[in-house]
N, C-alpha and C positions, 0 to 999 in steps of 0.2 A: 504494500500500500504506500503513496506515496507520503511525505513528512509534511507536515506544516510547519513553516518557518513564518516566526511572528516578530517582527522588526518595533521594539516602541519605549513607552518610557517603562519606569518603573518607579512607583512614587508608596511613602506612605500618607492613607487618607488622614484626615482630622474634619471630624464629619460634628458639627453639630445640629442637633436639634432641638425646632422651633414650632410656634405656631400658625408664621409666616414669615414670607421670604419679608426684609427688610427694605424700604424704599432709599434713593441713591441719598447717602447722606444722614441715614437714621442709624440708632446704635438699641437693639432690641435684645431681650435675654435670651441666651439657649438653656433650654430645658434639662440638655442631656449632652457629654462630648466623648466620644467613642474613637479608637483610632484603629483602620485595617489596611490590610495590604491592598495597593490599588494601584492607578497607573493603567493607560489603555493599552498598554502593551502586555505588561503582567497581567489584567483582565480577561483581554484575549486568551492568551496563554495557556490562562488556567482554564478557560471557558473549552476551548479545543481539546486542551488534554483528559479534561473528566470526560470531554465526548468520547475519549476513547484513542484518538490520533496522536500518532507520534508525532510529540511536535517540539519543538526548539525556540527558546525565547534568545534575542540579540538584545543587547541595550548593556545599561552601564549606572551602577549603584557607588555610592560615597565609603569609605572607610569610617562607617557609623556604625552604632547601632543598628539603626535601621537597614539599612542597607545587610547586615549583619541576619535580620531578623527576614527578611524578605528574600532573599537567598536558600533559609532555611525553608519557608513557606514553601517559595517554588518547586523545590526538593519534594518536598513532603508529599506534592500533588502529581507528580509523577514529570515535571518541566524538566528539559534537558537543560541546563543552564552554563551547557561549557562557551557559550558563546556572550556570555556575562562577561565586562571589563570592570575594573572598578578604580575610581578618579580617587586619584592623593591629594587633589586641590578643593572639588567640589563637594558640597552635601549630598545624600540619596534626594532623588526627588520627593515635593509634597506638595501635598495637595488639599484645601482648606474647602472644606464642601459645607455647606449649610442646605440643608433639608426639612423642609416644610409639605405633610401630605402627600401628593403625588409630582412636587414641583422641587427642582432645584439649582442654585445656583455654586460655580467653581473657579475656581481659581487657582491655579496652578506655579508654585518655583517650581524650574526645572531641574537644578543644579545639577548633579552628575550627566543627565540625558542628554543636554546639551554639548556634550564633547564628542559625542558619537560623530565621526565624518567618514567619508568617504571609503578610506584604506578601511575603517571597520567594513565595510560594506562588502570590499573588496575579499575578506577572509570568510565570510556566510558560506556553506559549502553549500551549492544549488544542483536540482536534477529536474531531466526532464519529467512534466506533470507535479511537480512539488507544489503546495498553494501559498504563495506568500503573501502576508497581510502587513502592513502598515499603515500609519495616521502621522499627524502634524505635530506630537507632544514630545519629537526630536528635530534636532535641524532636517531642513529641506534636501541641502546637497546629498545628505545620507540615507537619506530614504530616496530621490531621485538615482545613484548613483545603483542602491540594489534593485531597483526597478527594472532598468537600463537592464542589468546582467540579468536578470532571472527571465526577461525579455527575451533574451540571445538563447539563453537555455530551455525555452522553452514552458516554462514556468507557468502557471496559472496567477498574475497576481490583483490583490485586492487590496485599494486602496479606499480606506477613511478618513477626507480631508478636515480633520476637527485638531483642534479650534481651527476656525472655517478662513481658508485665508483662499488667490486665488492659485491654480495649477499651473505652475508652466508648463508647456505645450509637449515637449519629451518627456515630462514624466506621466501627463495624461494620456499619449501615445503609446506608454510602455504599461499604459492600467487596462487590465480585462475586464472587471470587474468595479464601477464607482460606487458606490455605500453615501447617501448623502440622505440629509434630514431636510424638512422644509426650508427651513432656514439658508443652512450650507446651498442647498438647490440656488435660492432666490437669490444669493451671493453670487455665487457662478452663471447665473444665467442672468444677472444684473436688472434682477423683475421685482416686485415687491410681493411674496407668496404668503397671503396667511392660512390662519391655522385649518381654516374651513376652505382651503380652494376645491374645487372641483379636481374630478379626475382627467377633464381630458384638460387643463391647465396645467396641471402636475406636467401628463404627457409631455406638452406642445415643452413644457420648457424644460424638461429630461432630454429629450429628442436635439434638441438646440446648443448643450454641449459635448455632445458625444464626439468623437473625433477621427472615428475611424469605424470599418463595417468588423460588425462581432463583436462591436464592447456593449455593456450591457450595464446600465444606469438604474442603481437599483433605488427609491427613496423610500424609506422609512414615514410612517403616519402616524404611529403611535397605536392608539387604540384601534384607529381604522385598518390597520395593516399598511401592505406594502403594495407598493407600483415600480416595476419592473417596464424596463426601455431597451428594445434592440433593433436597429435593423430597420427602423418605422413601424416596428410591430409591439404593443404591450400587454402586457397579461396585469391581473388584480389580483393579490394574494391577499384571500382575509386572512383578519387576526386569531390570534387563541385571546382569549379573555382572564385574566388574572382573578384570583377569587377576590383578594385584599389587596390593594395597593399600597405599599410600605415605606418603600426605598425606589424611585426608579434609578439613583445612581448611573451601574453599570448595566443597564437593559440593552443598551446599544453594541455595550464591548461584548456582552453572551449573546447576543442574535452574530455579530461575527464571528466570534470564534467558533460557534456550532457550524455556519455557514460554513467556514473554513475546513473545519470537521466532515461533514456532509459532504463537499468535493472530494475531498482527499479518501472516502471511503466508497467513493464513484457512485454516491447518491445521483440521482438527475440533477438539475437546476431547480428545477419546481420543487423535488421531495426534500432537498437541500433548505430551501428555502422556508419550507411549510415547518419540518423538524427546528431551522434557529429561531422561529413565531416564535414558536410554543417555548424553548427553553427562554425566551426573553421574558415572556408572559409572567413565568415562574417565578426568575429573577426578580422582578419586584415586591414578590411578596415577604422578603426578607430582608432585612438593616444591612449594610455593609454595600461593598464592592465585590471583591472575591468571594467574602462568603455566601452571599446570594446566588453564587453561580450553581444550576444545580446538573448532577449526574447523567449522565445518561440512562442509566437506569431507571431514575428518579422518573426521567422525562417518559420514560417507555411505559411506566405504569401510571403515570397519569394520562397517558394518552396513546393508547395502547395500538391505536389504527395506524401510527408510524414507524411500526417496524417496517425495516426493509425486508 
């Protein structure tokens, strides 16, 4: 089966909770302050690995504690982490979440992640059909540079452009697979997309940065599910429904990493797809980041019509 190789940061959370999000400028109590391991790269990571997929986490932790602590974690959850560096200058990354209900806001030091360049990129060991995933919570050139290569090799790879900045045009070249949110959408396609657009909206401005024939622009809805873009042609994937919404945190890094998952064990694209709903759905039902992420197992008996 091929590996999944997941390119990103590696932070710990500092998650407080509230009974709303704060307005710009206001100073309101958290009720409660919890700290987990998170980081959309370690998220992914772990989200892939309980899927089951051999998978390989790239990135780079501080000579902390933390970093310390988050190492072990990865371990623990079956991550390869020889492709871990770790920075004599920087902090491990963190990451200061405040969460209110089903809504939250983040903020991100990068410290260690941000050293990751190029030559890291250039050591990743890559095969044909591997599925590579990255996001924007490491520099650009580093994640552009293994795009490039897994490109040449053959690679499946998936990009999550969050925090939402725009793509330069070889590295959106070198993406199979775009992952984007409303938001990120309306960024890149320089439109104003709210929460309620239509679907054939969605569409028309999916379709509008695609960049080449066979990539395939996947946008996230949230509760409504997902809208997929290929080729001029889209499909509508409903949602799973979450019983309780808790945390949505890391909802988005476990619908990719299952995604990733899902490829990598030559699920379709559809049953791919329908399988990372449902383990996303889950995920919210639980406080944290990684711990929310849930099994495969888990997933199979709560929803049992997804075996392959």
């Amino acid at each position: 089966m091929p590996k999944v190789v997941i390119a990103g940061s590696i932070n710990m959370d500092v998650v407080a909770y509230a009974r709303r999000l704060p307005l710009p400028g206001e100073t309101i109590h958290a009720e409660k302050l919890e700290y987990f391991p998170g980081g959309k790269g370690l998220n992914q990571a772990i989200a892939s690995a309980r899927y089951g997929a051999s998978t390989m986490l790239a990135g780079k932790v501080g000579e902390d504690d933390a970093g310390i602590r988050l190492l072990a974690y990865l371990k623990e959850n079956g991550v390869d982490v020889s492709l871990i560096g770790t920075s004599g200058k920087e902090h491990t990354g963190t990451a200061l979440i405040t969460v209110a209900g089903d809504k939250n806001t983040i903020v991100v030091a990068g410290g260690a992640n941000m050293e990751l360049s190029p030559k890291d990129a250039q050591r990743i060991p890559l095969s044909p059909n591997d599925i590579v995933v990255s996001q924007f919570e490491t520099p650009l050139p580093f994640v552009t540079a293994l795009f490039v290569r897994g490109h040449a090799n053959e690679t499946i790879n998936i990009l999550n452009p969050s925090p939402a900045r725009k793509i330069p045009r070889g590295l959106m070249r070198a993406t199979d697979i775009l992952v984007v949110n409303e938001t990120e959408l309306g960024m890149l396609a320089e439109a104003a997309i709210k929460e309620n657009a239509s679907a054939s909206r969605i569409v028309r401005h999916a379709a509008s940065i695609a960049t080449h024939r066979g990539q395939r622009i996947v946008v996230t809805l949230g509760k409504r599910g997902q809208i997929s873009v290929m080729d001029g042609k889209h499909a509508e994937h409903p949602p799973r429904q979450a019983r309780r919404a808790v945390d949505p945190t890391a909802a988005g890094d476990c619908f990719l990493g299952n995604l990733a998952g899902g490829l990598a064990e030559n699920r379709s694209f559809d049953a791919a797809m329908e399988f990372a709903s449902a383990a996303a759905a889950m995920s919210v039902e639980v406080k944290g980041a990684a711990p929310s992420l849930p099994a495969h197992a888990a997933i199979l008996k709560r929803f049992p019509e997804l075996r392959s």
